[in-house]
MMTF fields as JSON, N, C-alpha, C and O atoms, coordinates in Angstrom:
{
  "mmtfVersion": "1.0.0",
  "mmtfProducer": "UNKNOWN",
  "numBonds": 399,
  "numAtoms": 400,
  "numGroups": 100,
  "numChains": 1,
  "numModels": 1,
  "chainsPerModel": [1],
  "groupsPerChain": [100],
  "chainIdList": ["A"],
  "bondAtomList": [4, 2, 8, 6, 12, 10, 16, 14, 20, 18, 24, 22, 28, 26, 32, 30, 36, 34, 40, 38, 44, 42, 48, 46, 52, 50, 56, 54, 60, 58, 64, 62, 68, 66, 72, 70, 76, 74, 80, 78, 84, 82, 88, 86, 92, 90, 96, 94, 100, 98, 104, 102, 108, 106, 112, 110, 116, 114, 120, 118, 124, 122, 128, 126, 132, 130, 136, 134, 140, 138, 144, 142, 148, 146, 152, 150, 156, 154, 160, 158, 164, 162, 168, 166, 172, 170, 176, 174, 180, 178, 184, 182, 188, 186, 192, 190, 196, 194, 200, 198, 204, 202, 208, 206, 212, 210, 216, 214, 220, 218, 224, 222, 228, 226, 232, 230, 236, 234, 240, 238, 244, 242, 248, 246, 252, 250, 256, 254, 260, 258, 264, 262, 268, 266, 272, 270, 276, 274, 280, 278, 284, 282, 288, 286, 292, 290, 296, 294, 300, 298, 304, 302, 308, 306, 312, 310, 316, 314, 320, 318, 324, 322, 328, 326, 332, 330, 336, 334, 340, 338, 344, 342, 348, 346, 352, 350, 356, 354, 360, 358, 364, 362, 368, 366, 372, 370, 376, 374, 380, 378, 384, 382, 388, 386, 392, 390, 396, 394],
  "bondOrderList": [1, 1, 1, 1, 1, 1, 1, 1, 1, 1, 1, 1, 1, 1, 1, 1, 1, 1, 1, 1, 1, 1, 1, 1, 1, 1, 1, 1, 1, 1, 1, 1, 1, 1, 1, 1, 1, 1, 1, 1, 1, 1, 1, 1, 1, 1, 1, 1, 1, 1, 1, 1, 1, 1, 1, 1, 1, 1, 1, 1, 1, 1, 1, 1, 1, 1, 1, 1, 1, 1, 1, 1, 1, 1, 1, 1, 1, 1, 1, 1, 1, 1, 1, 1, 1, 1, 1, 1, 1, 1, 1, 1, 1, 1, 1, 1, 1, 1, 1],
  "groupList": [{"groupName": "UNK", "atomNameList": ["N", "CA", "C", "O"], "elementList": ["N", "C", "C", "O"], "formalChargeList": [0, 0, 0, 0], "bondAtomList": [1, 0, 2, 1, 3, 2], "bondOrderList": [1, 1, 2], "singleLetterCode": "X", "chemCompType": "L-PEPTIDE LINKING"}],
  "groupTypeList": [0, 0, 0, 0, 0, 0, 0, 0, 0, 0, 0, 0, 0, 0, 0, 0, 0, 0, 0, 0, 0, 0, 0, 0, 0, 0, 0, 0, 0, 0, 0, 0, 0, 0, 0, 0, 0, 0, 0, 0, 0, 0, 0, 0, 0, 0, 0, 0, 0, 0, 0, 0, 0, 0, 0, 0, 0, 0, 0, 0, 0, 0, 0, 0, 0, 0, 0, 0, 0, 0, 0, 0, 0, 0, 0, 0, 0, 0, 0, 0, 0, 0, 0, 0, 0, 0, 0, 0, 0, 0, 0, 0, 0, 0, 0, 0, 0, 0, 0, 0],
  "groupIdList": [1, 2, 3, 4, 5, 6, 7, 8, 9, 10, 11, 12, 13, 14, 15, 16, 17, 18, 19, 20, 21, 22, 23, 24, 25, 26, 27, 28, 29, 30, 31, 32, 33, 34, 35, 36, 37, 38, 39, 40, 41, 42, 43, 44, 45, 46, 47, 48, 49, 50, 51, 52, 53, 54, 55, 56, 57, 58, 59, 60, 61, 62, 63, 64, 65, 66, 67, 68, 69, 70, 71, 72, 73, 74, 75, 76, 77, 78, 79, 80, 81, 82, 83, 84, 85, 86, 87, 88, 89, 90, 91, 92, 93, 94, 95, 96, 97, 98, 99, 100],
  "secStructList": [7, 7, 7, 4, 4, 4, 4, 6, 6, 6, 7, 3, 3, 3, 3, 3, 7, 7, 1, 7, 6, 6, 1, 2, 2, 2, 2, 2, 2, 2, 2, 2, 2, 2, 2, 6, 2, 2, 2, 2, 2, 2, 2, 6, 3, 3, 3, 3, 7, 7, 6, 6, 1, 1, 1, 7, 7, 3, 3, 3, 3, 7, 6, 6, 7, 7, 3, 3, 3, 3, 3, 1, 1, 7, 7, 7, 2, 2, 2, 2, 2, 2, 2, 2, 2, 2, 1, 2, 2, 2, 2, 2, 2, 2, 2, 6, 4, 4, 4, 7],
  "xCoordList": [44.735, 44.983, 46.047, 46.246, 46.685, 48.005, 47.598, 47.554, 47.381, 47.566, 47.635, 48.807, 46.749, 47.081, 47.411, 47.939, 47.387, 48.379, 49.553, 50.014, 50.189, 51.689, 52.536, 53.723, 51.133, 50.926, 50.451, 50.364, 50.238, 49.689, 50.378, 51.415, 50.369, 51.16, 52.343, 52.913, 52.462, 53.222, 52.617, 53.209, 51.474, 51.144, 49.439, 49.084, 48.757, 47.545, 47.405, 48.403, 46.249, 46.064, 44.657, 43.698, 44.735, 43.233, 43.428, 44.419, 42.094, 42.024, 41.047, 40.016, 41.428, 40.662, 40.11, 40.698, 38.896, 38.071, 37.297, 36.893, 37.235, 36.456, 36.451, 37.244, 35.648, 35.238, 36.78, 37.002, 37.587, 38.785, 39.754, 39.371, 41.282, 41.905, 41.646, 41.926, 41.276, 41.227, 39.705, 39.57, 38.68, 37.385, 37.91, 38.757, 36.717, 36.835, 36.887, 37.664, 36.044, 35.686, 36.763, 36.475, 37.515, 38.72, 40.064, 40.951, 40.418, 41.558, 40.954, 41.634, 39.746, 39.533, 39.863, 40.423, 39.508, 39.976, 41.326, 41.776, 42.456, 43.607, 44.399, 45.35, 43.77, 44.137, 43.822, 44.72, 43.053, 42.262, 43.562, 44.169, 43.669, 44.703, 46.229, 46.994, 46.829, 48.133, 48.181, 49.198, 47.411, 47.35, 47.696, 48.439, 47.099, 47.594, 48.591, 48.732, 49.277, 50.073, 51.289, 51.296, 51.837, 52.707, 52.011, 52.5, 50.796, 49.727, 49.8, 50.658, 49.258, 48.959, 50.682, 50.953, 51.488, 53.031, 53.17, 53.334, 53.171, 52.754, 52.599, 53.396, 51.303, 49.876, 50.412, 49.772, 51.788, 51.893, 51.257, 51.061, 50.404, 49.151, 49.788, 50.449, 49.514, 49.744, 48.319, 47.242, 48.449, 47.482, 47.435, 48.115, 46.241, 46.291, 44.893, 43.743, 45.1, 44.041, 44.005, 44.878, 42.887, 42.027, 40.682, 39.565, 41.151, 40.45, 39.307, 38.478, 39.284, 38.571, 36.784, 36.211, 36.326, 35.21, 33.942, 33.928, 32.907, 32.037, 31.862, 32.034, 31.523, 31.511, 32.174, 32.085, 32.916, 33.71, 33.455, 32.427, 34.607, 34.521, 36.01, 37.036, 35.824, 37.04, 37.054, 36.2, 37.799, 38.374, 39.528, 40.699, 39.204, 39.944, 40.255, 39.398, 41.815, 41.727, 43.491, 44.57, 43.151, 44.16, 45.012, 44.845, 46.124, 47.663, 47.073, 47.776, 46.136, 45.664, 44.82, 44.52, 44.653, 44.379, 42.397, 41.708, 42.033, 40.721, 40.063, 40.615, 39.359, 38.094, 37.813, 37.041, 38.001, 38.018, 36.974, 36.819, 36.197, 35.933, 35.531, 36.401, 34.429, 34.746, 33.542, 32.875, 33.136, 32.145, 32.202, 33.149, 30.731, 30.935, 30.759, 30.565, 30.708, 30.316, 31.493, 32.367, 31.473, 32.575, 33.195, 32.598, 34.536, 34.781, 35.863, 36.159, 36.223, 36.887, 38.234, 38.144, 39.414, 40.797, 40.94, 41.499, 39.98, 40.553, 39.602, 40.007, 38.363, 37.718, 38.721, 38.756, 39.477, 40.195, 41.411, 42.046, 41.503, 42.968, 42.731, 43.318, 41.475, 40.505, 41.01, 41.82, 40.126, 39.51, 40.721, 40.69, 42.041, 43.34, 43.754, 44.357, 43.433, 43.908, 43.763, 44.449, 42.433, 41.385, 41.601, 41.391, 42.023, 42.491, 43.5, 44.085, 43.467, 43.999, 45.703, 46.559, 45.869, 47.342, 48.053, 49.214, 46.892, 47.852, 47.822, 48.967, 46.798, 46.895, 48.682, 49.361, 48.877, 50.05, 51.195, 51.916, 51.273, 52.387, 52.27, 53.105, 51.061, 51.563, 51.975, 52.942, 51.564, 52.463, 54.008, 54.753, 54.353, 55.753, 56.501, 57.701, 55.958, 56.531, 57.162, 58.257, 55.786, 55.816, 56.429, 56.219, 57.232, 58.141, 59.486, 60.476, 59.492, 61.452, 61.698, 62.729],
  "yCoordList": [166.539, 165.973, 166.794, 167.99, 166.067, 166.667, 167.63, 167.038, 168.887, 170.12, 169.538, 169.298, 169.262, 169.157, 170.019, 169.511, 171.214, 172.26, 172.309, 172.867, 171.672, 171.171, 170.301, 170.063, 169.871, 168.728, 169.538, 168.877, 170.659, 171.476, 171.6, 172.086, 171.232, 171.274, 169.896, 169.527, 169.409, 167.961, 167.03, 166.204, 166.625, 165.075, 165.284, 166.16, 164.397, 164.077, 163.553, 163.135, 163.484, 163.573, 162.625, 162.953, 161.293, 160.636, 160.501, 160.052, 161.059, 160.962, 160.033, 159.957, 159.301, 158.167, 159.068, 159.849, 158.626, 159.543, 158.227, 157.19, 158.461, 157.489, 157.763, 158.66, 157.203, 157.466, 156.728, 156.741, 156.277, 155.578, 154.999, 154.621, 155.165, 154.977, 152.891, 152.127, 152.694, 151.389, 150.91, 149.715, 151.446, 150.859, 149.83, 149.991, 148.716, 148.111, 148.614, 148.433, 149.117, 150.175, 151.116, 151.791, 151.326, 152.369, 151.518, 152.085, 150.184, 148.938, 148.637, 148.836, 148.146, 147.754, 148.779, 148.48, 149.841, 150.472, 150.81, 151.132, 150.803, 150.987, 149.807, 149.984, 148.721, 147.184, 147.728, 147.865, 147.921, 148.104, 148.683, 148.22, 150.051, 150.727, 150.37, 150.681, 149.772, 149.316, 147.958, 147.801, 147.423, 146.497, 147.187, 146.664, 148.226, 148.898, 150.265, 151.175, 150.048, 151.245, 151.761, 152.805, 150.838, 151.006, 151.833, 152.26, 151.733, 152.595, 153.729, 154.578, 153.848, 155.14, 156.114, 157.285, 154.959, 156.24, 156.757, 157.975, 156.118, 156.703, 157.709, 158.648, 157.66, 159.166, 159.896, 160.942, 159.786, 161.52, 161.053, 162.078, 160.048, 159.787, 159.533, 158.57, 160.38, 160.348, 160.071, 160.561, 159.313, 158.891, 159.156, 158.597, 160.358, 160.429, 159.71, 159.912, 159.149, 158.708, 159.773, 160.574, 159.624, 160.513, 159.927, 159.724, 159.759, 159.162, 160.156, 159.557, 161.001, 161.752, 162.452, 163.455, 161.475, 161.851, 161.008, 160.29, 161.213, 160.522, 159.255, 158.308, 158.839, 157.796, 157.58, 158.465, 156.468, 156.533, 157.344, 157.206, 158.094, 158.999, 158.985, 159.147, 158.737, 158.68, 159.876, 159.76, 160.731, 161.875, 162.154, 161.878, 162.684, 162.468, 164.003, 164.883, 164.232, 165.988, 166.106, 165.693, 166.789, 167.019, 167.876, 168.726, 167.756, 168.518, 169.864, 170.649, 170.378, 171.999, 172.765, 173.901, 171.251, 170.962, 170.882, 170.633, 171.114, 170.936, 169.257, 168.213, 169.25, 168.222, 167.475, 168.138, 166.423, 165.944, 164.822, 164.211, 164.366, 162.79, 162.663, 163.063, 162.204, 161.545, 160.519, 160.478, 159.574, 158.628, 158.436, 158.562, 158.084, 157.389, 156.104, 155.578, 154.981, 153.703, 153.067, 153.522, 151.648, 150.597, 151.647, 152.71, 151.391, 152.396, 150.947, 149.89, 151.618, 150.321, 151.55, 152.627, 150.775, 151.368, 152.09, 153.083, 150.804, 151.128, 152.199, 153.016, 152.214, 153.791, 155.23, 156.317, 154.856, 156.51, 156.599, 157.589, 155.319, 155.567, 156.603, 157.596, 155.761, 156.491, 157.665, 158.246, 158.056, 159.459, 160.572, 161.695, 159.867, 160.333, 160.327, 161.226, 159.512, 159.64, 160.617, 161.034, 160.919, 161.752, 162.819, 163.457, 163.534, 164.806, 165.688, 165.17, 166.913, 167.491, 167.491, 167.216, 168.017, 167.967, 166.384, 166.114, 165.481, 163.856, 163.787, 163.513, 163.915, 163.698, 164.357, 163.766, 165.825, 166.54, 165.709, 165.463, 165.196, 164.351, 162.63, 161.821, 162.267, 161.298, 161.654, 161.039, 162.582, 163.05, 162.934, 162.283, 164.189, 164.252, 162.768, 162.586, 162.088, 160.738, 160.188, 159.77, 160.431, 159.644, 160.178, 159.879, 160.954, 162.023, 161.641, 161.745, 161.265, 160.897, 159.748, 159.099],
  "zCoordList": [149.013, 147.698, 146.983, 147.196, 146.151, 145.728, 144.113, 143.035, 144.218, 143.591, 141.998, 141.709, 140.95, 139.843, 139.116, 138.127, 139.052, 138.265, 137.952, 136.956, 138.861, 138.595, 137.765, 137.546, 137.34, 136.137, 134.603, 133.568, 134.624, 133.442, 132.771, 133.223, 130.991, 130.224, 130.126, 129.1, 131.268, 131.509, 131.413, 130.718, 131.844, 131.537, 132.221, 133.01, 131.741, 132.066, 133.255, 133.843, 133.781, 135.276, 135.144, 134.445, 136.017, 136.281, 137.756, 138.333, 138.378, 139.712, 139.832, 139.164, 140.747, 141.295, 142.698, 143.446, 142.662, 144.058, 144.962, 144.436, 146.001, 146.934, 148.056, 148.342, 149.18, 150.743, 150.979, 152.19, 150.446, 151.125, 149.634, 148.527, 150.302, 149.453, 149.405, 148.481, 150.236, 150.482, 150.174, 150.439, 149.748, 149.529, 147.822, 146.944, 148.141, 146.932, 145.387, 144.45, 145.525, 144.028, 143.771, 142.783, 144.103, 144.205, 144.133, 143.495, 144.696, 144.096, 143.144, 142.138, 142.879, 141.286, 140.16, 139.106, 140.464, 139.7, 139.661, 138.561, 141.128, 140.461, 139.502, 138.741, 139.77, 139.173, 137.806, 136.976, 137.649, 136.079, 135.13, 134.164, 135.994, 135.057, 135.382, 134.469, 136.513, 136.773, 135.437, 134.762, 135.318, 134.017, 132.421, 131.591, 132.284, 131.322, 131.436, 130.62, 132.856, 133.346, 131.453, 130.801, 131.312, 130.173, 128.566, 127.52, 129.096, 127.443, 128.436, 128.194, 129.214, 130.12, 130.055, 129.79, 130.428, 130.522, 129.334, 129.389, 127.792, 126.445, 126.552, 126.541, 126.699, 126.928, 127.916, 128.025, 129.122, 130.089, 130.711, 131.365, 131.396, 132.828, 134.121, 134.507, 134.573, 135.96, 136.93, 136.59, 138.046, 138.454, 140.146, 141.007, 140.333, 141.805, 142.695, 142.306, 143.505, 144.484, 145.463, 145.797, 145.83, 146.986, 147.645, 147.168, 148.759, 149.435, 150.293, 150.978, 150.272, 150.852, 150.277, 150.701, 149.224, 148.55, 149.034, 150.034, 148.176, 149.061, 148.355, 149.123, 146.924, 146.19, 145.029, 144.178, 144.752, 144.099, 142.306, 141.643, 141.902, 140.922, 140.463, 141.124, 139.105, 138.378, 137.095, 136.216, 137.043, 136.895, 135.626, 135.887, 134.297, 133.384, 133.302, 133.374, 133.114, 132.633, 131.89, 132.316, 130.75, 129.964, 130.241, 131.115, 129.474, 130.028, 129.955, 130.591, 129.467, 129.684, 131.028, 131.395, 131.507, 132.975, 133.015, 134.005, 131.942, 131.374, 132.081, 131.736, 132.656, 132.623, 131.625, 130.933, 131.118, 129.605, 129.761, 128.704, 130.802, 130.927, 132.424, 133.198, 132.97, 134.345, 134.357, 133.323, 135.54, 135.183, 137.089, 137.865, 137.334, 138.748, 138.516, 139.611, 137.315, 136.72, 137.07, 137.808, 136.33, 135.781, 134.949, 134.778, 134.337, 132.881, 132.411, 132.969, 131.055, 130.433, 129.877, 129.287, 130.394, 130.221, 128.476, 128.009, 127.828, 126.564, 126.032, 125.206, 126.481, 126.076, 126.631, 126.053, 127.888, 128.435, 127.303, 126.941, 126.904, 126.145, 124.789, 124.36, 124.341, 123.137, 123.125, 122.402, 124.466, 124.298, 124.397, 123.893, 125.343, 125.197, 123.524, 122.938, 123.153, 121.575, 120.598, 119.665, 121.182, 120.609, 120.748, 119.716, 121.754, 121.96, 120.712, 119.761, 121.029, 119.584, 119.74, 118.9, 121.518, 122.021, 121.747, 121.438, 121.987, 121.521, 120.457, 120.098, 119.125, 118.279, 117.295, 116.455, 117.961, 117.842, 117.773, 116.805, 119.285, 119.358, 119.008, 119.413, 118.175, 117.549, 116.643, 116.194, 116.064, 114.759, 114.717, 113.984, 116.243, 115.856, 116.497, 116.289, 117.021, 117.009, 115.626, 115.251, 115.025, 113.669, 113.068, 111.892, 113.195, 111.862, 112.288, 111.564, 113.304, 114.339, 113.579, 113.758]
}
């Protein structure tokens, strides 16, 4: 699996986890978020699959490389966006958006 540290301080990181990059539960979920791919580039999200786990697990962690979120459930795009919102580092840069 590809090294998320390299991502620290650059952009947020959701790992998609599963027995296969190809199991059902693991395309639904990349469908889920390729639908809202354009909110996600906003927010810095970068998105790695890994196929090498045992049941599917989806994986939220902030540009500080922190654990922020994960669920082995259904999840709904617009709660991760939330909780991206929610953060103190996004809240920062909506600010300085809003000041340009």
């Amino acid at each position: 699996m590809k090294d998320i540290k390299k991502y620290q301080w650059k952009k947020r990181v959701i790992i998609l986890r599963d027995r296969s990059t190809e199991s059902p539960s693991l395309k639904r979920a990349r469908e889920k978020l390729m639908r809202e791919m354009a909110s996600l580039n906003d927010r810095d999200v970068v998105i790695i699959e890994d196929g090498a786990g045992r049941d599917f697990q989806i994986e939220l962690y902030g540009k500080d490389g922190g654990k922020k979120w994960e669920s082995d459930q259904e999840f709904s795009v617009k709660d991760i966006l939330e909780k991206i919102d929610s953060m103190p580092m996004r809240q920062d840069e909506m600010k300085s958006e809003a000041s340009r």
